[in-house]
N, C-alpha and C positions, 0 to 999 in steps of 0.2 A: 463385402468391402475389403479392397487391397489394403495392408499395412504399410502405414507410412515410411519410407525409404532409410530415412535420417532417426524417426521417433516412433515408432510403433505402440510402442505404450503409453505415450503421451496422448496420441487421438486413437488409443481405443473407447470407444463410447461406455460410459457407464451409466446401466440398466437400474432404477432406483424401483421397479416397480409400475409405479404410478408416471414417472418421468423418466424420459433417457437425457443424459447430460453427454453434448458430442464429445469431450474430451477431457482428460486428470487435470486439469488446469481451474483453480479458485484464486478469483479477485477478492483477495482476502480486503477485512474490514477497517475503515481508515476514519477519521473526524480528519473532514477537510476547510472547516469553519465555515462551508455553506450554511450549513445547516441552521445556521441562526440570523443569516443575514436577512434582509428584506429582498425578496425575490429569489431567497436561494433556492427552493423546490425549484423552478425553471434552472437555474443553474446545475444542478446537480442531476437530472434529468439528463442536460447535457453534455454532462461528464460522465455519469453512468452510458448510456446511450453510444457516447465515440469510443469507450473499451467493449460493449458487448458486439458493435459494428467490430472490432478487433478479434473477435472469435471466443475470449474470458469462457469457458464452461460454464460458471455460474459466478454469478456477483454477490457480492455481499456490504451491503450499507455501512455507513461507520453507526458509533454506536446511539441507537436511541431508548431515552428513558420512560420505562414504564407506569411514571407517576410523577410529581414536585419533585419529593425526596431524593430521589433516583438521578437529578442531573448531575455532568462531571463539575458543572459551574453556573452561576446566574444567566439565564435564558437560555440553557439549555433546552436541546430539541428533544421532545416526549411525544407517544404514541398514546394519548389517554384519554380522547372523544373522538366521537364521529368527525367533528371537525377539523381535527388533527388527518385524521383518514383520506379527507376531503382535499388537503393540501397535498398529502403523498400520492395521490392518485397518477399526477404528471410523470413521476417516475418511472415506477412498470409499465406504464401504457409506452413511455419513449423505449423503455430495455424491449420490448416484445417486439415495436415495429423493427425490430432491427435482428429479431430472430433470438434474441437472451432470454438466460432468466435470472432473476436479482431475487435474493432473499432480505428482508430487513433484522440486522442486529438489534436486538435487547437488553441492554445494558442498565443495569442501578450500581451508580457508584460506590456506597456504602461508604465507608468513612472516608475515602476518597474523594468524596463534594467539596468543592468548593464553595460551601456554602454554611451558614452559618446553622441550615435545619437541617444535617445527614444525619445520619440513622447508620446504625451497625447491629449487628447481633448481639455488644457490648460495647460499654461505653467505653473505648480505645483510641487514642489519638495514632494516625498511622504518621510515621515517621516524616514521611512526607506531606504531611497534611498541615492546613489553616486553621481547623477549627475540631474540636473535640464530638465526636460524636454523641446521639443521645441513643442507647438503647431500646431497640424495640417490645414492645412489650409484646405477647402472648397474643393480644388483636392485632398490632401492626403486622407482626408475623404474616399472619392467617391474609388482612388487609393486603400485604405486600403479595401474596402466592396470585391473590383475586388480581390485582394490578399488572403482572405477567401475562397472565391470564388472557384479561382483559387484549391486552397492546398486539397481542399476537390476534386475537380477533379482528380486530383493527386493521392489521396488518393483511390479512384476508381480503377484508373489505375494502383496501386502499387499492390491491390488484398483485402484492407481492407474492412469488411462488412459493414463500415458505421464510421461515424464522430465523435467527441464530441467535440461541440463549446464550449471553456470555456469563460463563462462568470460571473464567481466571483470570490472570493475572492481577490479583489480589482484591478483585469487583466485592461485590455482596456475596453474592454465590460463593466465590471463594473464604469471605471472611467466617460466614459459616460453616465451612467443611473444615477448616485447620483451627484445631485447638488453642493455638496461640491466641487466634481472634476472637475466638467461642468460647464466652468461660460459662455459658446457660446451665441451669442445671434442672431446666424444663423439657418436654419431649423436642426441643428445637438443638437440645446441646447436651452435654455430657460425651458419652462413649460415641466410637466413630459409625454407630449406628442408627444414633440419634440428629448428628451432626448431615448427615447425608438425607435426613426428612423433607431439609426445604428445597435441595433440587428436584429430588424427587416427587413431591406435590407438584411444584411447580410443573414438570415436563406430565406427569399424569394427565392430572386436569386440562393442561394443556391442549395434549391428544383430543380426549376426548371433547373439547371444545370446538377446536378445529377440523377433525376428522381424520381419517388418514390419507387422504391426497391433496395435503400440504407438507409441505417440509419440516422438518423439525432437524435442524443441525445445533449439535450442545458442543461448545466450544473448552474443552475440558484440562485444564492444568496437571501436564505429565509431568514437572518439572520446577517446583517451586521456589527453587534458590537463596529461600527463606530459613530464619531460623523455627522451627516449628510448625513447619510444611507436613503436606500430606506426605507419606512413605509409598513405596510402590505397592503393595499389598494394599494400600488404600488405595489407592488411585486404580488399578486393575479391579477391585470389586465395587469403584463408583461407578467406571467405564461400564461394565454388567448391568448395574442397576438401570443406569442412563439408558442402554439399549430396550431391556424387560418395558421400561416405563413410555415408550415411545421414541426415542431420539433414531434418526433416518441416520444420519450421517452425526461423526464425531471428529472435531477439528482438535486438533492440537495447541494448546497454550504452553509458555516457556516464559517462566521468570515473573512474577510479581515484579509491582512497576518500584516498588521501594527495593529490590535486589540490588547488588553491587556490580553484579557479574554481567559484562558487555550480551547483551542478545542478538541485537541487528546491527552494530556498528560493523564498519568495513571491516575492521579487523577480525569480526569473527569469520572460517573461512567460509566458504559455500555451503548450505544444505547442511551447517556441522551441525546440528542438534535434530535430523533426521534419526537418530540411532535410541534416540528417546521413542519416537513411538512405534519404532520396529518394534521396539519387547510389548508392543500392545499388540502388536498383529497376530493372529490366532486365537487370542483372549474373547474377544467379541466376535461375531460374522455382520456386524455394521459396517459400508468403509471407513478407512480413515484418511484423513489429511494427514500429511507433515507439513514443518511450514520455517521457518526463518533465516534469511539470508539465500534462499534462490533468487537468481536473477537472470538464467540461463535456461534454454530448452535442455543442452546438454546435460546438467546438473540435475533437469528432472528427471530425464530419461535414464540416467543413472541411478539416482535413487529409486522406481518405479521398478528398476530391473534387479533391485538389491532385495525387494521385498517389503523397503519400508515404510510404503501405505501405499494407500488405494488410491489417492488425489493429492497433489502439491498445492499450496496455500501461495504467492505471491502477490505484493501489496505494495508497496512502493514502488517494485521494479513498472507497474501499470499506469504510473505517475511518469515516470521517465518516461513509455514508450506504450500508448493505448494500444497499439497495434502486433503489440509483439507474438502473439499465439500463431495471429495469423499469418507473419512472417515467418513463422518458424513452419507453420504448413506449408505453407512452400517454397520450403529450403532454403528458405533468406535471410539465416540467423545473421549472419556477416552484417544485414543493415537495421538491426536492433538496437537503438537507441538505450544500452544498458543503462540498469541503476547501479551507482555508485556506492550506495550507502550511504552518505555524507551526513543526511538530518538535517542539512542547512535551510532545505528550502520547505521542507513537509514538515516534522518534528518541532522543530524551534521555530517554527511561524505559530502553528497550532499552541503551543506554552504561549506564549506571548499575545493571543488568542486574535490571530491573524490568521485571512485564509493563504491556506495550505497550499505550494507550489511546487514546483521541482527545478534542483539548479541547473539539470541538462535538460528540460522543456517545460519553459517559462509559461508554455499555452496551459498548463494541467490546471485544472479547476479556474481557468479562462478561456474556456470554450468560444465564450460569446463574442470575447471581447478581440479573438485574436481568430477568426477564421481560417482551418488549417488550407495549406497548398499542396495537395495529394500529391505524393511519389506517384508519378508515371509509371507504368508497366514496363517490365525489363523488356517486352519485344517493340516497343516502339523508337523510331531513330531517334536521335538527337534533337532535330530540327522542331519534332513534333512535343515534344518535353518540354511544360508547362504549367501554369497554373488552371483551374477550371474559370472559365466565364471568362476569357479571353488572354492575350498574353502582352500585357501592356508596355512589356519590357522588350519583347523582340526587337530587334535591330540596334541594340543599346549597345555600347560598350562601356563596363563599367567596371572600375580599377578600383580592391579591396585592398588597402594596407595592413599590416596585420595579421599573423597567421596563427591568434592565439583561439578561445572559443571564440568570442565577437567576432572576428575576423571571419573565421573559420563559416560561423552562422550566417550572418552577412553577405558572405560570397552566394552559401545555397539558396537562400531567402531570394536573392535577385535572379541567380538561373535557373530557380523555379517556375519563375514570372517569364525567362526565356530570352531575360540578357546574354548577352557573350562578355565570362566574368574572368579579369584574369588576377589572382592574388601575390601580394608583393608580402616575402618574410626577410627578414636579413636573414635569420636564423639558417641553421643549417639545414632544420626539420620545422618540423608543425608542432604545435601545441601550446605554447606562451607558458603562464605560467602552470598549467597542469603537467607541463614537464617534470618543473620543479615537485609540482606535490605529490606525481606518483614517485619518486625516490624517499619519502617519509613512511617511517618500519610502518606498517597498518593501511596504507590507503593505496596500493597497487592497483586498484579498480578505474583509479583517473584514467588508466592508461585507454578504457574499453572507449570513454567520451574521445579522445584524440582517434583511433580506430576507427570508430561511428562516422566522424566528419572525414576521413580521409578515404572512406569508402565512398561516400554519399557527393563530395569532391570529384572523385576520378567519374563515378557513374554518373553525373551529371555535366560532364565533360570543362569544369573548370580549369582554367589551367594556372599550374601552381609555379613559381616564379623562387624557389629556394635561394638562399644567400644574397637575394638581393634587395637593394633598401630600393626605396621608392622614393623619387626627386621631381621638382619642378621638369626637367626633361622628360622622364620617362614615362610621369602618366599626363603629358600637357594633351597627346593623342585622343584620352578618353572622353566621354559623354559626363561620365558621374565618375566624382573620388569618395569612397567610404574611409575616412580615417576611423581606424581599431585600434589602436598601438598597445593597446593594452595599460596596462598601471607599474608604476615603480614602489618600490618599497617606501613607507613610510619614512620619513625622518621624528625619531620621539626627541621631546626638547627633553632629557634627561641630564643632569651635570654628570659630564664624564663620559658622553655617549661620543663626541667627538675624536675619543684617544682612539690612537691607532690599533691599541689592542681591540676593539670592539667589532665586530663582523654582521654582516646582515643575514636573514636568513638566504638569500640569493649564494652569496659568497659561502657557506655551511655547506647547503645543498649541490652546489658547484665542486 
């Protein structure tokens, strides 16, 4: 097999043994609030499904609990009867026809529930949390290893290639490995050799329940951000033990969810917390992931070439853009619908326990409801550039006002369909208000969505109309008008907002 031109190390195949995986690329683990809706297995099927048709190396579920206790909130999704098994079956059987493979995450939130029965290693209220936890006793313990246990068989039996125990960002797993959370003074707690007992049951038993030609990937916190975190010397002789006791692959976690310190916001730069699990590499011969804030083939290929893991982790950027691995095989990073970072449309929908979107592709986790209009092949003319099942829009002319995202989307959306689209901006350039927001210190990344559209613009031969406004004269020519104009600045009714000292953000940023 020739090495990729652009990324070499990104689609070299990695050999697990049992499974080859075609490329360094992981559809890291998301809660996209399918998971609890009615009908969501078929929805999530379909969401899993249009990223592994995207090339994803491996996919990974968001997170599900291995018992009651274990959910992050009330009706929370659990892997804990055959019946539960029975529902998740639609998933891997949709990842497979499409050539993927998915592992299901294992998560128990630990004092982290939102619920009024979590459970902790001690009774500890997290920072973050609604409700005070009750400590597990010496049976729930044991109860709790059998309940992992369990989900991952399950997990077998639903059709998933393999697991992902999470064990950071401050989960159960976690609560018992750092002292802070662990005040036990039973063989579950004390010294950091006792504290390390229940992952390790856990992945043992695990093993040998499952076999060895399933997956086992152990999602492991290099990086706690905590005060009373694991130290490196711990976390380099967990990563050991994790391997010894079964784990195939070891992902990388960063930051407990109660930390102060930004993780995946825009402003952290690209791949910056990559140098975390280089100082892991050589310690194990497991691979390893890195993982937060890639959004780029380039930035993995970089990292990949730097040493500092075996696989990149990317998860939200597969919300913006299912397709991206596979554009990046062949050489089409330029039409990558980047992630932004933003949290506007995945993050803060999910808190608010709404399902999970994206603000540059409103289709993500609406598979169903919004059937995509495949990009044409860069060798076909113009003329022939469309949507599948017919081109309803050919012969159309149809005049976009607008040259902000709506506008921008609007235009493509119709010469997909195989209008002749031409868009009206007064502006001088493209982009509305994302202009404005990529000049705010931290959020440079707007800039990739205005790029994205103005690639996808010219290749689909729109024609873009600068500096000019759009009038009763000039679009009376066309078929259809899309007004987009975009939005103006609030007015707040504040006493004193009218003095002339006062400025809007528009006038700031200007």
């Amino acid at each position: 097999m020739n090495a990729h031109p652009l990324y070499p190390r990104v689609f070299q195949p990695l050999d697990l043994g049992f499974m080859t995986l075609p490329n360094r690329i992981l559809m890291g683990s998301m809660h996209t609030g399918l998971e609890e809706e009615k009908g969501g297995m078929e929805k999530l099927a379909r969401f899993y499904a249009e990223r592994a048709a995207g090339e994803a190396g491996l996919l990974v579920t968001g997170g599900i609990a291995p018992n009651r206790a274990g959910v992050v909130a009330w009706g929370g999704s659990r892997m804990s009867s055959h019946r539960h098994a029975s529902h998740h079956r639609v998933i891997p059987k949709a990842v497979h026809a499409e050539g993927g493979k998915i592992v299901m995450q294992i998560l128990h939130a630990g004092r982290y529930a939102y619920t009024p029965f979590c459970v902790a290693p001690s009774a500890l209220k997290a920072p973050i949390g609604r409700f005070k936890p009750r400590a597990l006793s010496a049976r729930g313990v044991e109860r709790t290893i059998r309940d992992f246990v369990h989900s991952a068989v399950l997990a077998r039996e639903a059709g998933y290639d393999g697991v992902e125990v999470m064990g950071s960002e401050g989960y159960l797993i976690n609560q018992f490995l750092a002292s802070e959370t662990n005040l036990r003074a039973d063989q579950w707690g004390g010294d950091f050799e006792r504290r390390c007992r229940f992952p390790e049951a856990i992945l043992s038993r695990m093993r040998e329940a499952v076999g060895e030609d399933f997956l086992i990937m152990y999602r492991l916190s290099m990086l706690d951000l905590v005060a009373g975190g694991s130290n490196w010397e711990e976390i380099e002789r967990l990563a050991q033990r994790v391997e010894h006791v079964g784990a195939n692959i070891i992902n990388t976690g960063i930051g407990w969810h109660e930390a102060r310190i930004p993780t995946i916001a825009t402003m952290v730069p690209r791949g910056g917390f990559r140098f975390v699990t280089k100082k892991l590499m050589g310690a194990v011969n497991v691979p390893l992931v890195t993982t937060n804030r890639f959004n780029d083939p380039a930035t993995c290929e970089e990292a990949l070439a730097e040493g500092c893991a075996d696989m990149i982790s990317m998860a939200r950027p597969f919300l913006a853009d299912p397709h991206l691995v596979k554009k990046a095989r062949l050489s089409r990073a330029k039409d990558i619908n980047t992630c932004i970072g933003c949290n506007q449309a995945c993050l803060d929908h999910v808190f608010k326990r709404k399902v999970s979107s994206c603000l540059v592709n409103p289709r993500a986790c609406h598979e169903g409801d919004f059937p995509v209009i495949p990009r044409p092949e860069i060798s076909q003319s113009v003329a022939d550039r469309g949507g599948k099942g017919g081109m309803q829009l050919v012969g159309r002319r149809i005049a976009v006002v607008g040259g902000g995202p709506a506008g921008m989307s609007a235009a493509l959306g119709r010469a997909r369909l195989g209008a002749e689209v031409v868009l009206f901006e007064r502006q001088a350039e493209l982009g509305g208000q994302f202009l404005l927001a990529q000049r705010i210190p931290g959020k440079f990344e707007f800039n990739e969505t205005i790029r994205y559209f103005q690639t996808q613009l010219s290749y689909l031969g729109v024609e873009v109309r600068l500096g000019v406004a759009a009038t009763t004269n000039n679009v009376a020519e066309f078929d259809e008008v899309v007004v987009a104009t975009g939005v103006r600045p609030r007015k707040l009714d504040i006493p004193g907002s009218d003095r002339p000292e006062v400025v809007s953000y528009v006038d700031v940023l200007n």
